[in-house]
N, C-alpha and C positions, 0 to 999 in steps of 0.2 A: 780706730787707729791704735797704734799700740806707742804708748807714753813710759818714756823710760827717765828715770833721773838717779845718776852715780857720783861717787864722791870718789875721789881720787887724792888719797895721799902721796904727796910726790917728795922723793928729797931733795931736804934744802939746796942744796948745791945744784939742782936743778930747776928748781920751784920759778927763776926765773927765764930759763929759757922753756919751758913746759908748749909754747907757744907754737915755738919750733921744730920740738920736738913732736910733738903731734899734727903738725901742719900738712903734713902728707896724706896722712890717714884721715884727716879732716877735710882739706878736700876733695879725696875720692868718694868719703859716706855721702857728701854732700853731692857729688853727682851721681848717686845711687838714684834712677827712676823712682822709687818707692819710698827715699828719705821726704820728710816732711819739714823738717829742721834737726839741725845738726850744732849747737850752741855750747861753746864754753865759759862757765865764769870761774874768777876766783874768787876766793872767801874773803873778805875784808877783816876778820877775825885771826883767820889763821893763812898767811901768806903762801904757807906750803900744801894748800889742801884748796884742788879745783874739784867744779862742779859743772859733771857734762847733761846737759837735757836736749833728750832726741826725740825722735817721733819717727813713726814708718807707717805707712797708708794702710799695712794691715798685719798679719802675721805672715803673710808669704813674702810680702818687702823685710819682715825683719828677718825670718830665714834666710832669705838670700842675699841679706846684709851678715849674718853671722857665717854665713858660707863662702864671700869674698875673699878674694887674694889680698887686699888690702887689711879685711880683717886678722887673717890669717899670720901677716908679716907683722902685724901693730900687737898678736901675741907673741912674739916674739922680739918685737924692740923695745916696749912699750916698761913691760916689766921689773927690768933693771935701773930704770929710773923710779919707780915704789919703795914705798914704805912698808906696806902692806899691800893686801888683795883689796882692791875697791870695791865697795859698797854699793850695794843697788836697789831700783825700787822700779817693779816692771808692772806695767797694765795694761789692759786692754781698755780701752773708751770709748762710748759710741757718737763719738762726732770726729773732725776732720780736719779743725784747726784751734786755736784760742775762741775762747769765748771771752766775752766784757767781763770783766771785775764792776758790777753795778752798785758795790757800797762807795764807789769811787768816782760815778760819771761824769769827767769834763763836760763843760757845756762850751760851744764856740763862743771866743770873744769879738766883738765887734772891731 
């Protein structure tokens, strides 16, 4: 799969509707065949600075997610609400979803 996580600094004057502002483009990536998850958080640090982590089943899902119409308008709307250009962090993995964090194993309680 291909594992992406980006930082997006937004301004303040927007940092709270950020939700909304991306909720269009957020639902469409997410009905992208090839999205695997499509996830936003914010920083608990820094109120004006989200953190998107995606996934696409391969590099032809993420091509054909950077080649969207939705893509395509979310460069264009998306912008003006920044600070800056976002920051990213792209790979490629070879598995297909989460794995356990095993330093950490719940065990069922009764």
């Amino acid at each position: 799969m291909i594992f992406i996580t980006a930082k997006f600094k937004v301004r303040p004057e927007d940092a709270d509707n950020w939700r909304q502002i991306t909720a269009e483009f957020t639902s469409a990536t997410r009905g992208e065949p090839g999205c695997l998850w499509f996830d936003w958080s914010r920083s608990i640090e820094d109120p004006s600075e989200y953190v998107l982590v995606e996934a696409f089943r391969d590099g032809a899902a993420g091509a054909a997610h950077v080649q969207s119409g939705h893509f395509r308008k979310a460069q264009q709307t998306l912008p003006p609400h920044l600070v800056e250009t976002p920051r990213i962090v792209n790979f490629e993995v070879p598995q297909d979803d989460w794995s356990q964090l095993g330093e950490l194993t719940v065990s069922p309680t009764d």
